[in-house]
Each structure stands twice: as C-alpha cells, then as structure tokens.
N, C-alpha and C positions, 0 to 999 in steps of 0.2 A: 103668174106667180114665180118669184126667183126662187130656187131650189138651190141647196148645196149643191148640186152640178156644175150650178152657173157661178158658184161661189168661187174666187181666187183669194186665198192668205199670202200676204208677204210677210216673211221673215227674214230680217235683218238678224243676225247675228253675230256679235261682233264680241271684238276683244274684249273691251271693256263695259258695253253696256248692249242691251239686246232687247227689241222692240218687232211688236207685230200689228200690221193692219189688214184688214178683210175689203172686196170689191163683190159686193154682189151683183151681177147681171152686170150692165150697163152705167150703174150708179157711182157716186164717188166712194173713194178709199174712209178709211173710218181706220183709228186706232183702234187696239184691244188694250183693256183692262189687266193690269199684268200680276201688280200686289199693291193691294187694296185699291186708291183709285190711281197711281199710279201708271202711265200707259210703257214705261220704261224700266229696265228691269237690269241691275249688275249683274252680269257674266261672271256669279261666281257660285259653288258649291261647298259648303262645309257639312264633315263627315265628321256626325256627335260621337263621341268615342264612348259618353256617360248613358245615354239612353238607346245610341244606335242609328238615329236618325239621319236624313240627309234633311238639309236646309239647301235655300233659295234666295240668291240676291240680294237687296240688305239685310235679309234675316238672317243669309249666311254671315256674313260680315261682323254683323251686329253678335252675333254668337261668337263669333272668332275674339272680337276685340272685349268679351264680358269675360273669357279667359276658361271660357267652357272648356275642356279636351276634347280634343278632336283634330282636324284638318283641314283647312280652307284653301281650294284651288279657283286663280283667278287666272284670267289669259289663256285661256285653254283652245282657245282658238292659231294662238301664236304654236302650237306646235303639229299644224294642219303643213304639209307637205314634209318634217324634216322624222328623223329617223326615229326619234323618240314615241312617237305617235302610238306605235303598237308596244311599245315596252309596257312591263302589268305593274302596278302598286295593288299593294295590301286597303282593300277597304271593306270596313264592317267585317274582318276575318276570313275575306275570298281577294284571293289577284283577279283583278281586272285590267283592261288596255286602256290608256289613256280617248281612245278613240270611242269606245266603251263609255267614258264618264262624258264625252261629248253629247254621246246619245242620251245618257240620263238627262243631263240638263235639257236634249230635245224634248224629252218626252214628257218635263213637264212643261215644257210651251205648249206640247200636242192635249193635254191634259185640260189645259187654259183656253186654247182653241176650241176644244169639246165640247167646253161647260157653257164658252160663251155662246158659240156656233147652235148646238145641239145636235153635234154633228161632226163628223169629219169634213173638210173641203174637198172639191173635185180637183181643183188645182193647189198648187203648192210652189210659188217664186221664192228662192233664195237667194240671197245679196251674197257675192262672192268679192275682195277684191281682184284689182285689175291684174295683179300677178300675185297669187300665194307666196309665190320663190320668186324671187327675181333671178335672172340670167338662165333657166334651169327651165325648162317647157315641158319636160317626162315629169319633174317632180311637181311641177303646178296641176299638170291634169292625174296626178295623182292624189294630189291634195282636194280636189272639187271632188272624185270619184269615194275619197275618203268620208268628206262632208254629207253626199249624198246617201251611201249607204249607212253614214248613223242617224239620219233625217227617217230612213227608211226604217230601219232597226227599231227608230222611237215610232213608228205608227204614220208615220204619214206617206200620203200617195201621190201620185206624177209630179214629181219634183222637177224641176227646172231653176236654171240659174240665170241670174243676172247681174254685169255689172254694177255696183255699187252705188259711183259716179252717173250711170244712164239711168237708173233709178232713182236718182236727186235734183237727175233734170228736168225730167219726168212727173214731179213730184209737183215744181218749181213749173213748170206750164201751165200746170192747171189754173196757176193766179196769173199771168200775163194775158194782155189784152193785143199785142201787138208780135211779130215777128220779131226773131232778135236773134243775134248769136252769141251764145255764152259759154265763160269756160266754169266749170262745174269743179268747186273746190273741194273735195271728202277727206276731212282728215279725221279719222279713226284711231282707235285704241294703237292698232298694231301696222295698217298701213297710211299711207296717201296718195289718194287717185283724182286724177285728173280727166276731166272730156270734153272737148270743143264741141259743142251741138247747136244746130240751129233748132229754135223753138217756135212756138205760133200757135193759136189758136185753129186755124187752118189746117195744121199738122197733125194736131192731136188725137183725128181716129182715122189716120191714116194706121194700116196693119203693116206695114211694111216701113220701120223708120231707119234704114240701114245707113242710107241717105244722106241723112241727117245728121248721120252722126262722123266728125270729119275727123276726129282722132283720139285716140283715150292712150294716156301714162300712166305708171305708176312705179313708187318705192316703197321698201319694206321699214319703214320708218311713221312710229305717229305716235300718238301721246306717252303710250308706257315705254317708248324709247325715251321721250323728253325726260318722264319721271326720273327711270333708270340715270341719266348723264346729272341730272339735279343729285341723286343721291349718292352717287359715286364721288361728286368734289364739295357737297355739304357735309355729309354724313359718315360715310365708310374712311375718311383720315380719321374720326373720334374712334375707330376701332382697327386703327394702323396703314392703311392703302397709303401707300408714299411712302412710310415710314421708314426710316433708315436705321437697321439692328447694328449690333456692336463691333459687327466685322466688315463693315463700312458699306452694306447692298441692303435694299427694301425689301419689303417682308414681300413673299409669293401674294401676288396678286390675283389669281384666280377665286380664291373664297370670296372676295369683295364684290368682283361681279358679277357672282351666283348670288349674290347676297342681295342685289340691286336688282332682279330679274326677276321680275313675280312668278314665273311659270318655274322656276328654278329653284325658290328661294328651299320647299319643302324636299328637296334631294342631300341638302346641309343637317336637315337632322338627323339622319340615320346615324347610327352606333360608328360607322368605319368615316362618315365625314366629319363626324364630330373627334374619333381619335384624330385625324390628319390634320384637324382645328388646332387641336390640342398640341402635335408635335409644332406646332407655330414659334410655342415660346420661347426658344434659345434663339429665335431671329428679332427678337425685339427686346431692343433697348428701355424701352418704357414698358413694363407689367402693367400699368393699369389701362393702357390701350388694347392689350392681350384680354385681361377681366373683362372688359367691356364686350369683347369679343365672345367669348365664351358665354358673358352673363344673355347676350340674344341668342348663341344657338340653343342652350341646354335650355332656356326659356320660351324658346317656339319666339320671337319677339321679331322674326325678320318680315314678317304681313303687315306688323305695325307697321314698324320703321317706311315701308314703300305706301302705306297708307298715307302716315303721316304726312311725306313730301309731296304726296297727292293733294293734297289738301290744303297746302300752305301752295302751291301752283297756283291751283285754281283761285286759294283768297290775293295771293299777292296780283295775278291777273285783272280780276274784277273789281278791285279797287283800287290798282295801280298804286301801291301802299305798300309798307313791309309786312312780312308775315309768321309772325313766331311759331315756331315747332319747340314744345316742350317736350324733352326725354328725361323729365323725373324718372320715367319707370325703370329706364336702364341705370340710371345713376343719377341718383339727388343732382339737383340743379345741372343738368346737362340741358344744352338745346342749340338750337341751330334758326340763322334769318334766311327766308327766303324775300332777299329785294327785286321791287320792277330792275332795275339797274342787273342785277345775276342772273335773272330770269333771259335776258336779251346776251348776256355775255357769254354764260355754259352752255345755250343751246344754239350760238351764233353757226355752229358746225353743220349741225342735224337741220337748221333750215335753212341754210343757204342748200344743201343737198334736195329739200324739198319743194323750191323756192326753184331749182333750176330744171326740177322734171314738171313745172307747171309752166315755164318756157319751152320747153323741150316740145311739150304737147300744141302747146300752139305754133311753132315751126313746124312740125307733124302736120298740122292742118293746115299749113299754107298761107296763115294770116298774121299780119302785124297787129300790135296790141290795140292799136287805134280804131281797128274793124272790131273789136268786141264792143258789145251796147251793156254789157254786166260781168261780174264774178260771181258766182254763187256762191255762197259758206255753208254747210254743212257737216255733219261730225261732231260728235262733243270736244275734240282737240282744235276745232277750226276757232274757237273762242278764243285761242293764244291770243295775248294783245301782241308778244312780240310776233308772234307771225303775222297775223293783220299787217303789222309796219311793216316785215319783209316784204311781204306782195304788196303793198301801196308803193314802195320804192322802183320795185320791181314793173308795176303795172298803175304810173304816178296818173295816167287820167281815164282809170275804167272804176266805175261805182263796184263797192262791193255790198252784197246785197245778202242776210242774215236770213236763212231757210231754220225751218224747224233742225233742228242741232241735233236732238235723240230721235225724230220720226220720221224724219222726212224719208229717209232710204225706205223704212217701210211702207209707207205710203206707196213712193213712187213703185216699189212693187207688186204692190197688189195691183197698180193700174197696166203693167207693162206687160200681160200675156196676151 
C-alpha cells in the first residue's frame, strides 16, 4: 500500500502560470486538479478591497478585469532574488512582504494538495529556474532559500528543488522508446532554460542521472519580457513614450516601463507616483497623450493594458493572423494591431538573446547540432511561432518536438526525486 510517505508532489511554480503533479510510490506522475477541472492555474492573486477576500488565478483576473476594487498581483515570482522581495504592501489593512504574498499563493496549492492527497506529502520537488539572477550566484541561492522558506511557511515539508529544464526532460523520457540526446527548450513566464541531456528508457531508474546531464543555460528573459517589449512600442507611445514636449526632449521614460512590467505596474498607483505622473504635463506637447496617461493610472487600468497585449500575442501567434486590441475603455475608439510580421520584428532582440544561450548550452556540452536526435518545447512561452522560427534557423535539421506546455515541468518533478 502507497502511503503519503511514498507520495512526491511536484510543483512547478512559475511566472506566469503554476501547475502541480503527485508520484506515488513507484507509479507514474499524474496532474492535480487546480480550479475546477483545470490542471493549470495563473500565478496571480487579487486583494477584494469590497468584501476582503483574496482570489486565485483566473478568478483573480476575472475579478480584476469586472472592475471590482481591489488589487491584482501577477509575476510574483520575478521578484525572487532582487531587493524588492521583503519590501511590505498594504493588504487587507496589515503590511505584509512581498515574499509573504508568495507564501499565500503556496499555501493554497498546499490547501489543493490536501484536499486532493488527503494529506500532506512526504516529499516536496520544486522547479526552480536555471539561474534566478543571472551573473549574481549569492543572489540566486538567495532567491531558492527565499522560495523555500515560503513553500515552508505555506505548510509544506522536505522541499527540494529542481531545475526546471531537467524536469522537462524527465517528463519527456517517460514517452521515448529509444536513447537520444536532447536539448530541452523551457520557456517560461519570466526565464529560459536550456539542458543537453541524454535520455533512454534504460536511464530512467537509474538514481543517479548526474551523468546524463551534459550541460544546462539559462537567461532572465521569457514571455512577460516579450509582453513588456510588445507594449512598450504598441501601447505606451498612445500615452507619450517617445514623445517629444515643447522644449525640444521626450517626455521621462521611466513611468512607461513601470507601466509595461506587471510586477510594477501597482507601485504607479500610490498618491506620490501618481503626483510625479501628474508633474508630467509641461513636458508634453500633446494633452491628450498626458489624459490618456493619467486616465490608466487614477483608473487602476495598467493589468488591463498588459493583459490585453497578452492576449493579442498569443491570438496573433496561433493563428498567424492580426490581432486587434480594442482600448474603448481608455478612450472611445483607441486600439492597437498586434501582426505575425511585429510579433517577429519587436522581439527580434529578446530572441536572438535566447536563441544564443540554447547555443551557448550545447557548445557547453560539447556537441554540434547534428548529434542532437530532438528539441524539446516546453513552457507556455515556447508556443512563440516567431521563436519556433528562431531555433529552426538556428538548429535547420533537429526536429522540434511539442511537450506538454503548462505540465510537463510538473510532471517531470514529481518523477525526479
């Protein structure tokens, strides 16, 4: 009889979307149920300001965007190793640390885990990426040390971590019949990681895959960066970015990019950013670039806005088609196109950058593109069509091969202890 002893949870946690699977005994990984039959769940929290409540995932969202009052934090993962971490906000009428509102979101996965388990697990796999911080090795294992004691905080026991990428490949074994060597592509809410691993049937209970594993990269770069560079040259010129005022210089560009940063966006509404918003207007030539401006912050209207470009991403993506964003709500007939064509243009930057640490990783390991027999895609940002094309260019005769996109990493962790 398996018993919660023998049970492993993986949790995946991530930027943008967060996913958990269970391994009891010997048996394979299994998703968990997250909200309703959903196995995936948005990495985001809104703080009802009308009844008091905290919300969950799209319920958060879905509360945010019906215009409830309140708060809605998404990306809360992106500020695991920098300094803001322990800084407190106001919620529900107590300062809390941001590292603190990480824990609540654990703790109702640990809650979810509970109800489904009937139990706590004996073990506990957390997906980490391959560097928190890039260039910065005190603040990366500070940022895992961080994760782990709000894991602990929310209730859960022997935590252990793994990387992300080794967990996808891991995941990704379990359906191969043959040996191979693969580079394992994770692109994530807020990083992308990379692993050269050899895989097999043969390998897979082996306890010791150290081996096997012949090199892992990573950069601090994945989808809600893409979002971000999308809204900053679609969006943030309708409320002055570039803008050149009357004495011949562009209006201060800092509000735009806090405007464009989901993890940021709610530091622009306090009382003292919204006066600094406000001293804006003698730099701008056009007043109703300014209105516009003022009409999202006194409006809470900046979640939309990076929603929105979210959204128009992913349709312009999957249908390789344009993509309309209407902004009625800021101003009658405002709106913005997201084409395949600008999709591949404004982020030609951020992948070529990601694009050359999945080179990077396979010089690491030693091998020419020719010795790989796959890529693996995983991540809900590894959908990019234009990145697909980057790495088909990049790597013109290795198959890329489409992993479960929101579970796999969980998966692969509940198998990896």
């Amino acid at each position: 009889m398996v018993t919660l002893s023998d049970t492993t949870l993986g949790i995946d946690f991530g930027t943008s979307n967060s996913a958990m699977a269970v391994r009891q005994g010997a048996g394979p990984a299994r998703l968990l149920r997250l909200e309703g039959e959903a196995v995936t769940l948005p990495t985001a929290l809104f703080f009802n300001a009308e009844d008091e409540r905290t919300h969950y995932g799209r319920d958060a969202v879905a509360q945010y965007l019906a215009g409830t009052e309140g708060r809605l934090m998404r990306s809360l993962k992106s500020l695991l190793g920098s300094a803001l971490l322990q800084d407190k906000t106001a919620v529900h009428h107590r300062l809390v640390s941001y590292q603190d509102i990480i824990s609540l979101f654990l703790q109702m996965l640990a809650r979810s885990a509970r109800a489904s388990l009937g139990g706590m697990p004996g073990r506990v796999v957390m997906g980490r990426p391959v560097h928190f911080v890039d260039g910065d090795a005190a603040r990366d294992r500070q940022a895992e040390d961080a994760l782990r004691q709000a894991a602990l905080d929310a209730g859960f026991m022997n935590v252990s971590f793994q990387p992300e990428p080794i967990a996808a490949a891991l995941d990704y074994e379990q359906r191969i019949g043959t040996e191979a060597l693969v580079l394992v592509v994770d692109i994530g809410g807020g990083t992308s990681d990379f692993t050269v691993v050899r895989l097999g049937p043969d390998r897979a209970g082996r306890a010791d895959r150290s081996a096997d594993i012949l090199a892992t990269t990573g950069v601090h770069i994945g989808g809600t960066d893409f979002d971000r560079r999308l809204n900053l040259e679609l969006l943030m010129p309708m409320l002055g970015l570039r803008h050149t005022g009357p004495t011949g210089r562009e209006v201060p560009s800092r509000v735009f990019y806090d405007l464009a940063t989901w993890h940021l966006i709610q530091w622009l509404y306090a009382p003292k950013a919204l006066r600094e918003a406000q001293g804006l207007r003698t730099d701008y030539a056009d007043a109703r670039l300014h209105d516009r401006l003022m009409a999202v912050l006194q409006e809470r209207l900046g979640h939309r806005m990076a929603n929105a470009v979210e959204q128009a991403k992913i349709a312009a993506s999957l249908q390789d088609a344009a993509a309309a964003m209407d902004l009625g709500w800021i101003e009658p007939g405002l709106g913005a196109v997201v084409a395949p064509e600008g999709l591949a243009q404004h982020l030609a930057g951020l992948l070529e950058q990601v694009v050359a640490c999945a080179q990077e990783c396979l010089h690491d390991a030693g091998l020419a593109p020719r010795q790989l027999q796959a890529i693996y895609l995983t991540g809900g940002s590894s959908a990019l069509r234009p990145l697909r094309q980057a790495l088909q260019s990049a790597f013109p005769d290795t198959p890329q091969i489409e992993g479960d996109l929101f579970g796999g990493v969980a998966s692969g962790l509940a198998v990896s202890a």
